[in-house]
N, C-alpha and C positions, 0 to 999 in steps of 0.2 A: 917210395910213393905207394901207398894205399892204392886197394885193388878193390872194387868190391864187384863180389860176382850177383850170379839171378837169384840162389839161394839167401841174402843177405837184403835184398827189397823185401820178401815177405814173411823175414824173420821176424816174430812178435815178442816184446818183452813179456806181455800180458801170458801168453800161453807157455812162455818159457818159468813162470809163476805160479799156473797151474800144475803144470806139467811136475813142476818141484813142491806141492803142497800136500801132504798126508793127511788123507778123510781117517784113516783109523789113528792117528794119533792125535788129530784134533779131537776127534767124537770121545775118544777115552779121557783124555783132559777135560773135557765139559761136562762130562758124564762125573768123573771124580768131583769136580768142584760143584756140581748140581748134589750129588749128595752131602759133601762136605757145608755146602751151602746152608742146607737142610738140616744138620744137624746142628750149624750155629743157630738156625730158628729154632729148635726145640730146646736149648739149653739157654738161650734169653725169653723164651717165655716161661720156664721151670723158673729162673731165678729173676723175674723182674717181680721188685718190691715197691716199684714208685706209687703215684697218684694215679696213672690213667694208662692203660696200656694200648699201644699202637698197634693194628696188625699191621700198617700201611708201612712204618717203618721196620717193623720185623722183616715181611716181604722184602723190603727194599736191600737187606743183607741176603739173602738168599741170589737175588736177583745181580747185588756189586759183587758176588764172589763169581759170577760166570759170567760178568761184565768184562771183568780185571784178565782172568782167565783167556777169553778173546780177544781182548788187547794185545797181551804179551805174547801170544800166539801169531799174531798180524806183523809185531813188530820184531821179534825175535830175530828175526834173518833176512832186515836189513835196513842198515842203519839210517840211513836217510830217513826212513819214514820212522823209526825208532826218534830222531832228534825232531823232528816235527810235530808227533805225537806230546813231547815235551813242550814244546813251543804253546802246541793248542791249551792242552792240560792247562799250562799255567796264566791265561789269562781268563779262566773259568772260574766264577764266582758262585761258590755256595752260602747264599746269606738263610740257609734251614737254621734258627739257633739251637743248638743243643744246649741241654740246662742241665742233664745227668752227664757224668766222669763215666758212668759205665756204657754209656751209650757209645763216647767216643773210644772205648775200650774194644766194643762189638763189631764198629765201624773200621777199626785198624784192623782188627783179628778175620774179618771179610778181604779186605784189601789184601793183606799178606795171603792168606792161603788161595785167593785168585793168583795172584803172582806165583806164587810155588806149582799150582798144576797146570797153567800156563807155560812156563820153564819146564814141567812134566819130572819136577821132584816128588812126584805120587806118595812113596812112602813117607818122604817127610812129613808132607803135609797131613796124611792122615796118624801118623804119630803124637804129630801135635797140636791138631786138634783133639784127638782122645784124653792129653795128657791136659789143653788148657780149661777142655771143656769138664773133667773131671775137677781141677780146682776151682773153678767158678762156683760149679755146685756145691763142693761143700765147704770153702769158704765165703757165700753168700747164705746160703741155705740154711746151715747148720750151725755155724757161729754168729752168736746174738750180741749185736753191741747197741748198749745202751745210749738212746738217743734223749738228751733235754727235752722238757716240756717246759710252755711261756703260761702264764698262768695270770689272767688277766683279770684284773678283781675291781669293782668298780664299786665304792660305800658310801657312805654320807657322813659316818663320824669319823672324825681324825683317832676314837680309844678304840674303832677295831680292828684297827692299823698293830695293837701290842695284839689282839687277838687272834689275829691274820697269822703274826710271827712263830707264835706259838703253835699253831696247827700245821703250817711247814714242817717248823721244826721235828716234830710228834710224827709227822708222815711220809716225811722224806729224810734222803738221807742229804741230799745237801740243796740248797735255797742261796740266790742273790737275787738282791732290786737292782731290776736294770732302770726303771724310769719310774718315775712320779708325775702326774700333771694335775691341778684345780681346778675343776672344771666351772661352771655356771655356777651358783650357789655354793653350797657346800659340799657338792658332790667331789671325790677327790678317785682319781682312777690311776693303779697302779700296776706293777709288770715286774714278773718274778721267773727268775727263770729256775725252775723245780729238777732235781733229780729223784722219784718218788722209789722209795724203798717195797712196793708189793704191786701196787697198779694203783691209776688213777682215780675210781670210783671212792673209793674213802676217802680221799684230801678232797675232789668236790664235794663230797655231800656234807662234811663238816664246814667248807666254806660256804654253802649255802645256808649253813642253819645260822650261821650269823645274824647277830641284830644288826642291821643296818646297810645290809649287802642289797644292794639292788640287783646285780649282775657278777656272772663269775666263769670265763673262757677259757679253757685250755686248749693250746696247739701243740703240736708235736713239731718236732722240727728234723728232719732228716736231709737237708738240701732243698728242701718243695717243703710249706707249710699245712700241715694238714690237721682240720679241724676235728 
């Protein structure tokens, strides 16, 4: 038969949780992933290439690396609220869409290095971060890979159609028609997707000198369309 004495009324789990929670080994985990943090923002904005750059989501890496960190920290040592924590997590719906592959790149590479100094695997984590944030740069950075341009050309006669072909040819190194369409009269609007052998400025301006060219668009296409 269970006995319990007076000590045992105002035993508190609560203070039995405090009493077991290290202020210097949390503060050094948060501290490490606050820099860590930090330095995933200064190597997405050295290599972000897109259209429009976000500081709100840069911040917001900074911010999930000592999020994740605190987490792991809370639930580390003990499991009940460890499987809860899971429970909640997954009926959490983030509909933010992402449109760049690097972005979800930044977003795993926050989450993990939260978790490792959370766990208080310090060197790992600052190992590699050194080591991925080194490859981002210079394979983002330094190595240039040739993106198509859509090359949108709008005429009136169907003979600068053999004209058209020929100045590709001359300016790029490789050319396909992706689409044709007739429009109202005889205006006839066409789509070529161009690989241009020096830069763009020479294959417009000789399509513009065309007789019969009304209009003449190029986009670049790298994931995001840009004019």
């Amino acid at each position: 038969m269970d006995t319990t004495n007076f000590t045992d009324i105002f035993k508190s789990s609560f203070l039995e949780k405090t009493t077991s929670f290290s202020l210097t080994d949390s503060l050094i985990g948060l501290v490490v992933a606050f820099f860590v943090g930090l330095f995933i923002y200064a190597v997405y904005k050295k290599t972000f290439n897109g259209i429009i750059y976000s500081h709100s989501f840069n911040i917001s890496l900074l911010i999930m690396t000592m999020a994740t960190a605190l987490v792991i920290m809370g639930i580390s040592s003990n499991v009940l609220l460890s499987l809860g924590m899971v429970g909640a997590l997954s009926i959490v719906r983030f509909r933010t869409p992402i449109k760049d592959p690097m972005d979800l790149v930044y977003i795993f590479w926050a989450i993990v290095s939260g978790i490792l100094c959370g766990a208080g695997f310090i060197p790992l984590v600052i190992v590699g971060a050194i080591l991925i944030g080194l490859v981002l740069v210079v394979f983002v950075n330094k190595m240039t890979i040739e993106n198509p341009y859509l090359l949108v050309v709008k005429f009136e006669q169907a003979a600068v159609n053999e004209e058209l072909e020929q100045l590709m040819a001359k300016y790029s190194k490789k050319y396909a028609l992706k689409s044709k369409s007739i429009m109202q009269g005889s205006d006839i609007e066409a789509t070529y997707e161009v690989r241009v052998k020096s830069g763009d400025a020479q294959l417009m301006e000789a399509v513009a000198q065309l007789n019969g060219v009304k209009s003449a668009i190029m986009l670049s296409y790298d994931g995001n369309f840009t004019a």
